[in-house]
Each structure stands twice: as C-alpha cells, then as structure tokens.
C-alpha positions in Angstrom: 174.4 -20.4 2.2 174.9 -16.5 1.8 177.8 -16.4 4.1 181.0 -16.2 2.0 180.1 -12.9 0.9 180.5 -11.2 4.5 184.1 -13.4 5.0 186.7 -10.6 5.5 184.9 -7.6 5.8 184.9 -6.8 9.6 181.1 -6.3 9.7 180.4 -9.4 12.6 183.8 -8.8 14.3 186.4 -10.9 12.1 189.3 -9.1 10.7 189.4 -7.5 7.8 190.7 -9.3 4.9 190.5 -8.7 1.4 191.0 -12.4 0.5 188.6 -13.6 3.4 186.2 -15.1 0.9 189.4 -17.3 -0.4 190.4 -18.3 3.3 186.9 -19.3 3.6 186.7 -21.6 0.3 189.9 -23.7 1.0 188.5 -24.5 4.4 185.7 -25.8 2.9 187.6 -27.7 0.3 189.5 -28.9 3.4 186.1 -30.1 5.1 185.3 -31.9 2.1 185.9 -35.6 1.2 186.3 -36.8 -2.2 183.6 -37.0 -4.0 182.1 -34.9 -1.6 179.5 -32.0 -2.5 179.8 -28.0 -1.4 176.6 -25.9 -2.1 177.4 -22.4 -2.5 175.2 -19.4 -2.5 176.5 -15.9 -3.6 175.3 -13.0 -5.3 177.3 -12.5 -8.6 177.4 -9.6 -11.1 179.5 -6.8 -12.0 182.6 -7.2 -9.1 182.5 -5.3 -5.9 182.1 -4.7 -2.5 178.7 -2.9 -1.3 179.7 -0.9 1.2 178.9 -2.5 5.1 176.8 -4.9 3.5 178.7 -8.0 1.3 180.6 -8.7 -1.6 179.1 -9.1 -5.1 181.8 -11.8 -7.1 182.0 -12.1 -10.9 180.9 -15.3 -11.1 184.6 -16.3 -12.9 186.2 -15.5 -9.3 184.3 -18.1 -7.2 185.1 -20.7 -10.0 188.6 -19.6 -10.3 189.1 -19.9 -6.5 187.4 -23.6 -5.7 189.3 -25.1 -9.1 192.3 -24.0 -7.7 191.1 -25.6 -4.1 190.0 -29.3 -5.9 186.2 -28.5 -6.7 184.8 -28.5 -9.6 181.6 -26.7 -10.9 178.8 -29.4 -11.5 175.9 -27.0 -11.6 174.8 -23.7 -11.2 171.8 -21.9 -10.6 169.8 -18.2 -11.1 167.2 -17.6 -8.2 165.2 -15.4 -10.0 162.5 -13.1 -8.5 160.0 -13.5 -11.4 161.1 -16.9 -13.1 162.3 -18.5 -9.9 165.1 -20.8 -10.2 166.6 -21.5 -13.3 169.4 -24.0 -14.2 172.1 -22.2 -15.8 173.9 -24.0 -19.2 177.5 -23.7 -17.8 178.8 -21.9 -21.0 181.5 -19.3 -20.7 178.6 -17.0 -22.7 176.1 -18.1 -19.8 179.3 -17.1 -17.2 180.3 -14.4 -18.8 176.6 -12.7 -19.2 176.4 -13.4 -15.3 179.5 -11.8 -14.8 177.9 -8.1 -16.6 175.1 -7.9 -14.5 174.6 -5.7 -11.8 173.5 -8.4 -9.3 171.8 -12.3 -9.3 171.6 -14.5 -6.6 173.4 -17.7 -7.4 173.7 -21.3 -6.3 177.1 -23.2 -7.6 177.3 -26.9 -7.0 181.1 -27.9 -6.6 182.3 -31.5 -6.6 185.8 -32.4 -4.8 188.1 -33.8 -6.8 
C-alpha cells in the first residue's frame, strides 16, 4: 500500500530509475502464487511525477504493466474524501475518466494468472 509510487525516484536512498515502479510490479508478480492476490494502492490521474514527492500513474499504465507480469485486474476501487470508497465498473469509459483526472487514490485488485 502507497509504496509503488516512490519506486525509482531516489527520495529514500534507491537509485533513480524511471522504470522503478515496473521493477517493482514483476517482483511482486514473482512473489505471487497462482491464484494468488496482490492489493495495490496508487494515486492515478493525469500522468506524472510530483516533484520529491511520488508518481501519479494513468490508471491504463499500472494495468498495462501487471497484464504483461501474469495479473489480472479483478477489482478496482476510488477512495474518495466525500463518498468514501466506491467500487469502480471496470469499463474502459470508467478507466479512461480516471485516467483525466488530476488525482484519485486508487485500490486495484490483481489476480495471478
């Protein structure tokens, strides 16, 4: 939980690498049995990196990344600070809306496969 986003960015003494959030999904895959579950929480939105702080991923990355590590998306999630959380449709509209925001906290439920 809320740990990917600070892979690769030098801030708690690891190297600096722009694809540390991809190293850091395939090890997870790698942890994982079949059948196995991964819980991942991220904030999503509009792509970028917020500047000594974390990444914010379009939501089409992270499930880009983990299909091509064996996990596939079962369920996702908007923590909202008003509604609380809210079980997302997963609809490329519902992705894709996600994806133009400037920033939601998210929960994806991957399955190994």
């Amino acid at each position: 939980m809320h740990a990917l986003e600070h892979f690769g960015l030098g801030r708690y003494g690891d190297p600096v690498e722009v694809d540390g959030y991809i190293k850091g999904i395939k090890n997870m895959s790698i942890l994982l049995s079949p059948g196995g579950i991964f819980y991942l929480s991220i904030p999503v939105g509009e792509e970028r990196v917020e500047f000594n702080a974390n990444w914010i991923f379009n939501p089409w990355t992270i499930i880009s990344c983990a299909e091509s590590n064996n996990l596939q998306l079962k369920k996702l999630f908007r923590i909202d600070n008003q509604s609380g959380v809210i079980e997302e449709e997963i609809t490329n509209t519902n992705i894709e809306q996600l994806s133009q925001s400037p920033h939601n906290l998210t929960l994806f439920i991957f399955e190994k496969f």
